[in-house]
N, C-alpha and C positions, 0 to 999 in steps of 0.2 A: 311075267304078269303077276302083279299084287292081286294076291286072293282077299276081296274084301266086300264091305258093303257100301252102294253107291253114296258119295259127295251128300253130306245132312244128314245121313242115317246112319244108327247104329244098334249095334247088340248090346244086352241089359245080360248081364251075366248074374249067376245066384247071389250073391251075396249084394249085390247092387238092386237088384228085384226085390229080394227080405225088406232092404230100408224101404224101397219105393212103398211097397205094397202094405209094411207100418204106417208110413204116414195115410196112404189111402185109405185104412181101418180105421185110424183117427179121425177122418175128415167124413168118411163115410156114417160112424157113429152121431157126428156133430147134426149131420143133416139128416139121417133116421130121428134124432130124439123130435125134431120140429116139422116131422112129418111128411117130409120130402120121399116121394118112393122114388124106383128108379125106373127108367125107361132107355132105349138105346135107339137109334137110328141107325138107317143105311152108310158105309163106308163112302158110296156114290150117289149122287144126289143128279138130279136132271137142273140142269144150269138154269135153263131159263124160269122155272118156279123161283127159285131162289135167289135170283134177280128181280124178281118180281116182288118178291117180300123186302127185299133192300139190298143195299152197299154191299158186295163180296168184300169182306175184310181179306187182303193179301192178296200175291197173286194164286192162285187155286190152280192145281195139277190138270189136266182135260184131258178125255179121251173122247173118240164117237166109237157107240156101240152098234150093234149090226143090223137097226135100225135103222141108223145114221142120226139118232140122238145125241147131242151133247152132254158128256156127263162130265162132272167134276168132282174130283176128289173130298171131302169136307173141309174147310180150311177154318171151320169155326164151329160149336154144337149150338150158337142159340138164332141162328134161322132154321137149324134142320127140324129143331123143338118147337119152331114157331110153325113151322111145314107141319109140322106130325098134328100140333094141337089143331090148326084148324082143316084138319083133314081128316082128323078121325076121331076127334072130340069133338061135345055139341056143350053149348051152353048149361047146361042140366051140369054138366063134369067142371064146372067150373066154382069156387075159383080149384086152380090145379097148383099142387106143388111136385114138381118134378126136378128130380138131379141126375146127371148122371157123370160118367167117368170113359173118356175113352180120348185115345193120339187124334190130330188132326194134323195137313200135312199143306203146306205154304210152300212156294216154289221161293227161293233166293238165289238171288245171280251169285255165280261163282267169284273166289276167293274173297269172300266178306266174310266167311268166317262162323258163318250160323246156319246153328241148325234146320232141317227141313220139315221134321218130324218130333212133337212134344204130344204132350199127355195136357187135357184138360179136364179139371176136376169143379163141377159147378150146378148153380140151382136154376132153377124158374117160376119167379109165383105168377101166372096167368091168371087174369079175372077174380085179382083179390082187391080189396079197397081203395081207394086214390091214396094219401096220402103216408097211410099203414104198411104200403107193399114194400115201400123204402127202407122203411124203419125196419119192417119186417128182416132182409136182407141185409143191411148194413151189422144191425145187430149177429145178426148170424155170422156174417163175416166175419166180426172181431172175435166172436166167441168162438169160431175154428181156429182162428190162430193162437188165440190164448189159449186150446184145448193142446195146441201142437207147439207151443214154448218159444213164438216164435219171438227173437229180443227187441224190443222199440217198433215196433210197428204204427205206423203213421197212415189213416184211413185221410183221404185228400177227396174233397167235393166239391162239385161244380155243376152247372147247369146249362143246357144251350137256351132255357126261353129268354132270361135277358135281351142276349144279343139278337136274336132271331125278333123280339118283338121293338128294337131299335133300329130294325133295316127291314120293318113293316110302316116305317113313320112315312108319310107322304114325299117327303127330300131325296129318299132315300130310291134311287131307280134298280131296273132289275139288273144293270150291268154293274154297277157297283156293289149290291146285295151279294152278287156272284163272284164277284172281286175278293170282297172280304171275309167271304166265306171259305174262298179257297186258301186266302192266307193264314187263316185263323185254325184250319183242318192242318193246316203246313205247318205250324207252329211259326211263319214267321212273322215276329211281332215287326221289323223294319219296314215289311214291303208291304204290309198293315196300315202302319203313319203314313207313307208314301202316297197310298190309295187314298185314305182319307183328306188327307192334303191335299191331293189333286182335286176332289169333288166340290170343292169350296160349299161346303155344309153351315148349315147354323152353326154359331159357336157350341151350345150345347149339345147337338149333337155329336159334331168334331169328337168334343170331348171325352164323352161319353165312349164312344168308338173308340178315340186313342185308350183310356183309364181304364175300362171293365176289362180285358184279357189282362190286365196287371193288379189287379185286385187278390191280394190275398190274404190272412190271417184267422183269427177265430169267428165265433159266427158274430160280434160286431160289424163284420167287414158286409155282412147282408144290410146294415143298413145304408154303407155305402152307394150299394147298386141300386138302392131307392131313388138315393139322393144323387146320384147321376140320371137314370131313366127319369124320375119327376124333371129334373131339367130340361129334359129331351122332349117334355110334354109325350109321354108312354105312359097310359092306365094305368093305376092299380092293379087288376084284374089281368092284365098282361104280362107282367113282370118276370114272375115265378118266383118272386121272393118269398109268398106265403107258402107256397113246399118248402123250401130251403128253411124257413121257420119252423116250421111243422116237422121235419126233420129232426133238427135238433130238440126240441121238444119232444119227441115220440123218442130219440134216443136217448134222452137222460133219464128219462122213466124207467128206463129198464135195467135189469140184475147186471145185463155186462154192457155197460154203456161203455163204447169207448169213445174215447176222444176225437173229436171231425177237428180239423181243421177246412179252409175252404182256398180253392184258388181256381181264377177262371181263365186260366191260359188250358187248363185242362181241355175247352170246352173241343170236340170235334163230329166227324160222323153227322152231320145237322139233318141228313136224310134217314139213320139210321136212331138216332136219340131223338127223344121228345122232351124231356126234360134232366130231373138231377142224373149227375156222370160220377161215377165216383173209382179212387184206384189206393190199394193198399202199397205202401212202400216200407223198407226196410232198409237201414241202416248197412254199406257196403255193398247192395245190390245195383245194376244199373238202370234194372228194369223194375217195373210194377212187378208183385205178388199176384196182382188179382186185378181184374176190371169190370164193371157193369155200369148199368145204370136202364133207367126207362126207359123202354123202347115199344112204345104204344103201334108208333107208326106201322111196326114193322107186320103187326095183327092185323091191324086195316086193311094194308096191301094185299093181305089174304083173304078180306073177305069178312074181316070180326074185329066192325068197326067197333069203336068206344069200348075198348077190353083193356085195362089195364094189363100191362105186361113188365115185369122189373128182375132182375138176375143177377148173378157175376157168374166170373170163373178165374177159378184159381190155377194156375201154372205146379205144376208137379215138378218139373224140372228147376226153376226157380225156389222153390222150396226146397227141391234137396241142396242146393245151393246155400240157403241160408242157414239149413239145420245139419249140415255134412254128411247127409245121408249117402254117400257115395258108394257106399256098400264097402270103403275100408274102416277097418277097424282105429286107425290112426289118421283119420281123416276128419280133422275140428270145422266146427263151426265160425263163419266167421265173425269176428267180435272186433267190429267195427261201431265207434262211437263218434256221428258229426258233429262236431264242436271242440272234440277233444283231438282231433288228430290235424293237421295242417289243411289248406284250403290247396287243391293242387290243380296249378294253371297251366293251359297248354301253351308255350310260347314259340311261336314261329322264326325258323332260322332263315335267313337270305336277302329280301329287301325288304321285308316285311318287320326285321329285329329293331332296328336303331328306331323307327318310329313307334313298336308297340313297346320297348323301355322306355321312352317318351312316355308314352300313356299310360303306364303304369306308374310311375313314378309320378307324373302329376294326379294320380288318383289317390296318392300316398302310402303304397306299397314301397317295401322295404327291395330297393334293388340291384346295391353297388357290388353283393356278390356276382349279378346276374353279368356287371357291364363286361366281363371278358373271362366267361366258364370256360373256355380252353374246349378238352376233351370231355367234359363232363357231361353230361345227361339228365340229371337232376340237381337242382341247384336247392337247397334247403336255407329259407331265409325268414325267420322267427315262423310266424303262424303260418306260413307259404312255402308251397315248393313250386319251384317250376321244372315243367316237364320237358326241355327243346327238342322242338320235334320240325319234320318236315311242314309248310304250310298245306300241302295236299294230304299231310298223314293226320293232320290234328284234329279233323272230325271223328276218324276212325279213334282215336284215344280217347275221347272223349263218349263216344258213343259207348262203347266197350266199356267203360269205367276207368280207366288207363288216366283221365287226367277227370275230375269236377266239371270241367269251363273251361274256354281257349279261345282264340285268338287268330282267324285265318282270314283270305278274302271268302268274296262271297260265291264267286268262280268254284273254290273246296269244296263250298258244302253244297252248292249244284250239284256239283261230280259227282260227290260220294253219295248223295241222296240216304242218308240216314236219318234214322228219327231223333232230333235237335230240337234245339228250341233257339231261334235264330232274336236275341235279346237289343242288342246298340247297334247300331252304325255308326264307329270309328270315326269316319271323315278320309283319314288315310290312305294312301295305298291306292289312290284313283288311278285306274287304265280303263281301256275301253275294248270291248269286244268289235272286232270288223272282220268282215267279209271282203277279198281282195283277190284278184284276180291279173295277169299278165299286163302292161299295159297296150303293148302291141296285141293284142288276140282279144281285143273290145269286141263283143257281140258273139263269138263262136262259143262263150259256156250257154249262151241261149239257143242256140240253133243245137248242140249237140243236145240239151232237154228237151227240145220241139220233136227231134226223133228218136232220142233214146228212153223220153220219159221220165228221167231221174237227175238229178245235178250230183256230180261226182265232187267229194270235198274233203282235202285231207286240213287234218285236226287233232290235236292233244286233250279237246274238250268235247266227246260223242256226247255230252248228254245237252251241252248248253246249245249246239250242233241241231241234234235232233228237234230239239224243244224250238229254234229259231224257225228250220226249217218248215217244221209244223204250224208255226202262228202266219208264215205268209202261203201254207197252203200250198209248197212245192216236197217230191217227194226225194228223198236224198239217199246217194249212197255214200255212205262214209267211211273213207281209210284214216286210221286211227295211227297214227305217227306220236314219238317220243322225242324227237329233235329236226330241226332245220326242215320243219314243214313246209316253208318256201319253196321247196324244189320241187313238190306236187307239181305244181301247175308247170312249173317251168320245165320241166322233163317229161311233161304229157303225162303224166299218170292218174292225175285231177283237175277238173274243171277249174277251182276255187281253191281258196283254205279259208278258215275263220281260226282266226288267231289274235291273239290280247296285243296293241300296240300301243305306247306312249308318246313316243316324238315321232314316229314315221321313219324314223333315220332306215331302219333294217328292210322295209320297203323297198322308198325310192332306193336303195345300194342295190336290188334284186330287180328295179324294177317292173314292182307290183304297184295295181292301184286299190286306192277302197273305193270301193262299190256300196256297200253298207253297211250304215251301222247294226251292232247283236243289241248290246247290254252294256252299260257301263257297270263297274265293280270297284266296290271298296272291301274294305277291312269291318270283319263283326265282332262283337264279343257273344261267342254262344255258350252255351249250358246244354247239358244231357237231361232230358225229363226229370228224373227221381232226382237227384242233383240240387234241381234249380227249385222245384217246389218242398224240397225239406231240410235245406242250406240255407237260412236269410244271410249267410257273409255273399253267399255268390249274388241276389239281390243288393246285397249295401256295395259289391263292388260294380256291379253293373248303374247303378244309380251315380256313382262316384265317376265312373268312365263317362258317363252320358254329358254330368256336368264342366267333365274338364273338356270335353270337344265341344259345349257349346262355348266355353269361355275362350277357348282355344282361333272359334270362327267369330267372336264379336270383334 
């Protein structure tokens, strides 16, 4: 037996501690000089308050206690800040600046590779001025990390009222509002169009809907969202362009004004934000540095309506990530520069290849290395590398930083369920998800759920599986098979299978029939969050792919 510590968790040994607990001095100093004291909360929180204040970010660890209380682990410090203020602060203690410093703990499904346990280091102004509170924070932000050396850092802002008061316009009903919301929380901008498309909207609004999550650049790009919402007939006063003005404005005034740029695919959380979102990134990281933004709602829920409330939190471990604080001695910083190093793409090996060299090459990438890399692994061709990777593995590299951008069905990044930014739809690569069953043994997968209660389904895809499952309302057991899932049914081991087919041929040879359809599936082009919002080549490639599959279907 391995003597260790459980799967996500680990030991900080002394010399890895010294750097942590430097930088925490640094950060700690930044938020003493502006007033911030500290406060801490419980480890274990009672779930249902916290619920009650908003959105659990992550899945949270649970226990019941000998009550029979639910409690959960912290999986985040600024609902437990938001608990504390209105539970033991009164109005009088307001406005409040409070910071503090302490691990929270996120359950992640096994072999993805991350951790379960990080350090969060962050602020909260409560009940300080509307527009100021932003400014207040943002500023703060940049000036912790230039206090802490951190290289190129990119502060990225965004807002949910736009969108939120463009799916309050009367066209707009609560099943599509719900729709778009979810896709828009998902990052995926295709099943976004899709939605849109299907509600047959005004033009302007269409529009609007498809263009605001693609809006990005300096704060010109606010007057964009004007001139989209004005179309859509959306107020003034609704907008929330004037924060996002007021923003920039209140940041240039100040001693360490850094630089905003803005981009609204950022926008998520719609129960949990009420207005500007903002996320610090850095150059070779995969992940944000930091994240905050308004969160009014979440006061209310507690009880202390009309309280400004605005924050971030910065990641400890990320940081030491970028500044090499590893606690060795010969352990650099890394010193990665976007623009100067190649754009590197994930490219899918199998049936997926010959058509995404197709699309690459009509997008005007360089790829006569790519047409027969033998045993290679990375193909390096002028300002590009490509990464050939599995289509099932190429979310994970990309997610990871392993690749910018890539190239899979849409079936992948189901499965993998990482945090993506799901950009084009390809066209390519159409299959169809079905459900298929014996053709002799019509009616017995229904009669064994009439008494067993469950549909028994073997499948290579448990999540697109579960997710079907759950939209017709039956409850499913799933064996998870790697090959010739066919034989499920036919060897009694399974009711069903739900399996990807194209001509039927492997079917009818076994014998099976569809019964129904899952999902049809093409080919994406995705990006990794930080990536996509501080790359514009991975933008100008995505815009370039988008027009060659339309010219490609005229």
């Amino acid at each position: 037996m391995v003597i260790g510590t459980p799967r996500g968790f680990r030991d900080i040994l002394p010399g890895e501690a010294r750097a942590r607990e430097a930088i925490r001095d640094k950060v700690r100093a930044c938020f003493d000089a502006h007033g911030y004291v500290p406060v801490e909360t419980p480890l274990l929180e009672d779930r249902s308050v916290l619920e009650r204040a908003g959105r659990i970010k992550g899945s949270p660890f649970q226990l019941f206690d000998s009550d029979n209380r639910l409690l959960m682990l912290r999986p985040d410090l600024t609902l437990p800040i938001a608990r504390l203020t209105a539970q033991r602060l009164g109005r009088a203690d307001l406005p409040a600046r409070l910071r503090y410093e302490a691990p929270v703990v996120r359950e992640q499904g096994a072999l993805r590779g991350e951790p379960r346990q990080f350090t969060q280091l962050g602020v909260e102004l409560i009940g300080g001025a509307e527009t100021d509170s932003e400014v207040e924070v943002v500023t703060l932000l940049a000036e912790t990390l230039r206090a802490l050396e951190v290289p190129r850092v990119r502060i990225v802002a965004g807002s949910v009222r736009p969108l939120l008061a463009l799916l309050e316009t009367d066209v707009a009903d609560a099943s599509l509002r719900e729709e778009v919301l979810a896709q828009v929380h998902a990052s995926n901008l295709v099943a976004l169009d899709e939605a849109v498309d299907a509600a047959a909207l005004p033009r302007p609004v269409a529009r609007a809907l498809h263009e605001l999550p693609r809006l990005h650049g300096d704060a010109s790009v606010i007057d964009c969202v004007d001139e989209l919402l004005e179309g859509a007939c959306v107020p003034a006063e609704r907008r929330g362009t004037a924060e996002l003005r007021a923003l920039v404005a209140g940041v240039a005034g100040t001693d360490a004004a850094p630089e905003l740029s803005f981009d609204f695919s950022i926008i998520n959380s719609f129960d949990y934000y009420t207005g500007i979102i903002f996320k610090a990134y850095v150059d070779g990281v995969a992940a944000s540095l930091a994240s905050g933004g308004r969160y009014d709602a979440v006061l209310a829920n507690l009880g202390m309506p009309a309280t400004a409330a605005c924050g971030f939190a910065l990641s400890l471990e990320r940081l030491q990530e970028v500044l090499g604080a590893c606690g060795a001695a010969d352990a650099p910083a890394p010193n990665v520069n976007i623009g100067a190093r190649p754009l590197r793409i994930a490219v899918p090996k199998g049936s997926l290849f010959a058509p995404t060299l197709a699309a690459l090459e009509a997008a005007g990438l360089p790829v006569d290395d790519l047409r027969d890399y033998g045993r290679k692994l990375i193909i390096a061709a002028g300002d590009v590398e490509y990464v050939i990777v599995r289509a099932t593995d190429a979310p994970a590299f990309v997610a990871h930083g392993g690749a910018d951008c890539g190239i899979c069905g849409s079936d992948s990044l189901i499965e993998a369920d990482l945090d993506l930014l799901q950009v084009a739809d390809l066209g390519y690569g159409a299959c169809r998800f079905i459900v298929a069953e014996p053709a002799d043994r019509a009616g017995q997968a229904e009669r064994a759920y009439a008494w067993r209660g469950a549909m028994r389904v073997a499948t290579k895809y448990p999540r697109i599986t579960q997710a079907y499952y759950d939209r017709i309302g039956q409850q499913v057991d799933i064996l998870a098979l790697h090959g010739n899932i066919e034989l499920g049914p036919i060897v009694g081991m399974t009711d069903r299978i739900v399996d990807i087919t194209a001509t039927g041929t492997t079917l009818r040879e076994n014998n099976l029939v569809i019964v129904d359809d899952v999902m049809e599936c093409t080919a994406r082009f995705f990006a990794g969050p930080a990536a996509y919002r501080c790359d514009a080549r991975i933008r100008d490639l995505a815009d370039r792919l988008a027009a060659a599959t339309a010219k490609k279907g005229e």
